[in-house]
N, C-alpha and C positions, 0 to 999 in steps of 0.2 A: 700492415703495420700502420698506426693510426701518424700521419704526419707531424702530428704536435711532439710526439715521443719522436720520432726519428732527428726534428730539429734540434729538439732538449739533449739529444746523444752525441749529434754533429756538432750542435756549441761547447758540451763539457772536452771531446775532443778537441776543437782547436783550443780551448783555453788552456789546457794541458801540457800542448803544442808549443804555445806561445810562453808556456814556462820554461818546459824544457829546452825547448830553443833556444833563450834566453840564457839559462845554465851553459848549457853545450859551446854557444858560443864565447861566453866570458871563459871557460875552460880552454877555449883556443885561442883566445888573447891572451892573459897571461899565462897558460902552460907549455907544454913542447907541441911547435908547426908540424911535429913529424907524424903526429900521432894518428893511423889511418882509419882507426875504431870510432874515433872523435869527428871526424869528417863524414863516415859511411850513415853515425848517427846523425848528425846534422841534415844530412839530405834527406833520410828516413824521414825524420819529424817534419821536413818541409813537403814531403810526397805526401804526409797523413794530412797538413792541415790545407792543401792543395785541394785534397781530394774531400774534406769536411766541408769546405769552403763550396766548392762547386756543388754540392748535395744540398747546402743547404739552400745556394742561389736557383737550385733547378725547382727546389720545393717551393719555395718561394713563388715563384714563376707559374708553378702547376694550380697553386693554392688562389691566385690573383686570377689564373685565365678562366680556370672552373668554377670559381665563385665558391670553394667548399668552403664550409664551414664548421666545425667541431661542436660537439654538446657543450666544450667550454669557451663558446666564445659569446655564448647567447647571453 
């Protein structure tokens, strides 16, 4: 998988993330504390953009040590 696409997928992910976490959590400020669906999701969307975040830090990291470079970057 060409690394520029995998970045492009792991940014629309966390942004997604940061929406809906964003909902989720206003959902548990003002709605019912009891709610355990609302919590299970909460930590869901923070495992995905956990694990976006870190994909995209390791790419990062692969792309700076081996000096690669894409046909779009020329």
């Amino acid at each position: 998988m060409n690394l520029k696409t995998l970045n492009k997928i792991c940014f629309t992910i966390c942004i997604v993330c940061i929406v809906v976490g964003i909902v989720l959590g206003l959902a548990l400020i003002w709605g019912s504390h009891d709610d355990e669906v609302m919590w299970k999701g909460l930590g869901t969307v923070a495992v995905l953009f956990t694990g976006s975040t870190l994909t995209l830090a390791v790419s990062k990291a692969f792309i700076q040590k081996s000096g690669f470079k894409s046909h779009d970057d020329a």
